[in-house]
N, C-alpha and C positions, 0 to 999 in steps of 0.2 A: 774849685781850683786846687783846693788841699791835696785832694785823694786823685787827683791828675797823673802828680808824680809814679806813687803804688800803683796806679792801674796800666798806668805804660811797662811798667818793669814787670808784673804780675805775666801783660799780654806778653812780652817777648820770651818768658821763660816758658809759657805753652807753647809759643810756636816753635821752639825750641828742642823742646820733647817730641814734636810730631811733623818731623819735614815734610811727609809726605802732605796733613794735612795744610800746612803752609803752603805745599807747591800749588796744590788746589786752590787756596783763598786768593793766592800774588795774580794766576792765573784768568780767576772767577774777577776778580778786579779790574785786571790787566783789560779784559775783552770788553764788561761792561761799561768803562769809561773810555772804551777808545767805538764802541758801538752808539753812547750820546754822543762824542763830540764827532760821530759821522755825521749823525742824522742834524745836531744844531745844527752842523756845516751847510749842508741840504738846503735846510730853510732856510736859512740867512741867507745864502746866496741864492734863492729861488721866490722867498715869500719878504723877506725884511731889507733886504740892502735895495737902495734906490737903483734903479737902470741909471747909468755913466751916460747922461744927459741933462743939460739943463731944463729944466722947469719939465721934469719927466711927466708929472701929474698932466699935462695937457695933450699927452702922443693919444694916440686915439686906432683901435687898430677894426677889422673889419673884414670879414669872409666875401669877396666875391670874384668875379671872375672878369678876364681882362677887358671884352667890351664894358662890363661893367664900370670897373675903374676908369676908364677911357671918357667914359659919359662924366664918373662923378669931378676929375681932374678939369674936364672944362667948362662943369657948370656947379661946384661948389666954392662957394666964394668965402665961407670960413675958415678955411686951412690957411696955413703959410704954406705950408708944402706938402706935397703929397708924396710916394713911393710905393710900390708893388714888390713883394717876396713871397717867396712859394716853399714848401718844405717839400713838396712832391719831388719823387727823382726821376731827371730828364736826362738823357742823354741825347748830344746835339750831332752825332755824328762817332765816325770810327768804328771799331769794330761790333762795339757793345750797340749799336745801332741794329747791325746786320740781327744780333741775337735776338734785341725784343722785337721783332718782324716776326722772323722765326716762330719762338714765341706764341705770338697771336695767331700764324697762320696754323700753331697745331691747336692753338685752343677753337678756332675755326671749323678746323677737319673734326674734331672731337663732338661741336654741338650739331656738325652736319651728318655723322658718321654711327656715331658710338654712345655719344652719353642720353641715356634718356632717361627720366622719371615715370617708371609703371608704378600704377594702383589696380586690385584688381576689383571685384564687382562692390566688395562692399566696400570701398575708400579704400581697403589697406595697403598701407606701402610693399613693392617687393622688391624694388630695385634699395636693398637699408644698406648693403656693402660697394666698396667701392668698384670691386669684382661684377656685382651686379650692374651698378651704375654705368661700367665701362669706360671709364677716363683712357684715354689711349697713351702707350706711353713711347720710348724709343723705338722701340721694335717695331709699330705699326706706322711710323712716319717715314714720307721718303725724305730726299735730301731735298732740300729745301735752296736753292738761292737766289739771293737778293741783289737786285737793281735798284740804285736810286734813280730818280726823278725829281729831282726838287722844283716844286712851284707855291709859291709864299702864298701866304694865303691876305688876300685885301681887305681879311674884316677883322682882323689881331694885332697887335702892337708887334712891330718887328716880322710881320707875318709867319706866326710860330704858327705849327699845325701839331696835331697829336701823330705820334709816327705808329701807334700799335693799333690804330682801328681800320688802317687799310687791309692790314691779315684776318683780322678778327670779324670784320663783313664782307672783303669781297671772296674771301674762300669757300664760303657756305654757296652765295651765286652762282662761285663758276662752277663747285661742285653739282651741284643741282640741274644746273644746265649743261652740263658732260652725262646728267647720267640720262637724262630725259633727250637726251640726242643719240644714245642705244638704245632708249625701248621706243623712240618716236616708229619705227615699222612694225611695232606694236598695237600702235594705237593708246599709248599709254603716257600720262604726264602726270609726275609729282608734283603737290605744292606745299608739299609739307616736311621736315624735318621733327626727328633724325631717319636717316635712309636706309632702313634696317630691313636685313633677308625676308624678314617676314613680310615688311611693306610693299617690296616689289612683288611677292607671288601674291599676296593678296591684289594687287592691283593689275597683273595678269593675267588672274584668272575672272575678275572681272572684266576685264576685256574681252575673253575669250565668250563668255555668257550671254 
């Protein structure tokens, strides 16, 4: 504690001499204790502070899906209470409905259409770019719109249904069966995706054979 004194006056007459390296030290300081008291913040509020609940230690959480919870709600008799939350984002309706339709129905046209995974004889990959892959993008979609029909569904709580796999399956169908109802005076019928120029002449020309 003697040499306390001396060494403070000592430090302030070097910083003194050297602003610039002082502005660096106030600086180097300044960041590193404001970069721990982010990160304690973090953890405390994420790993050490109790959840804003009584007798938290006893909540009990758990992945499953809503018949699921439906079964566990009227046949677990250890709970006081039960609750269901989802982090998944749904949209129930308006506009942003109409988009994820959309949506599915180009990711649809896409797996019926355009994207396909080639290997050639000896495994190798050749479709490695997305150019090759062919994801389709605005310029290959028509316009798209959307009709609701709402029918709940009887075997969900609330009768929620998924709104993006009606695009996402029935576009490949009706694709497929549009296009096998032009080559049907052919003699000709796909059952396979994706439906690519090469598949119809190869199946063509088997027909013609």
């Amino acid at each position: 504690m003697d040499t306390l004194g001396p060494d403070l006056r000592y430090a302030v007459r070097m910083l003194r001499k050297g602003p610039g390296f002082t502005a660096v030290a106030v600086i180097t300081l300044a960041l590193g204790i404001g970069a721990n008291t982010a990160m304690f913040s973090l953890v405390r509020g994420v790993l050490l502070r109790p959840l804003p609940y009584p007798q938290a230690e006893r909540l009990v959480t758990a992945g499953v899906s809503l018949p699921d919870f439906d079964d566990l709600r009227r046949a677990a008799t250890v709970f006081d209470e039960t609750a269901v939350w989802a982090s998944n984002l749904y949209v129930l309706g308006g506009e942003g409905a109409g988009e994820q339709v959309r949506g599915a129905v180009v990711q649809g046209i896409g797996s019926t259409l355009y994207e396909h995974v080639v290997y050639d004889a000896e495994g190798q990959l050749l479709t490695r770019t997305l150019m090759d892959y062919l994801v389709p993008g605005a310029a290959e979609m028509p316009d798209i719109e959307v009709h609701h029909l709402e029918t709940p569904s009887p075997f969900t709580l609330g009768g929620f249904k998924g709104i993006a796999e009606a695009g996402t399956a029935g576009a490949p169908g009706a694709i497929l069966n549009a296009v096998n109802d032009a080559l049907a005076p052919f003699g000709v019928r796909l059952t396979r995706q994706p439906i690519t120029p090469d598949l119809i002449r190869s199946a063509l020309r088997q027909a013609r054979a």
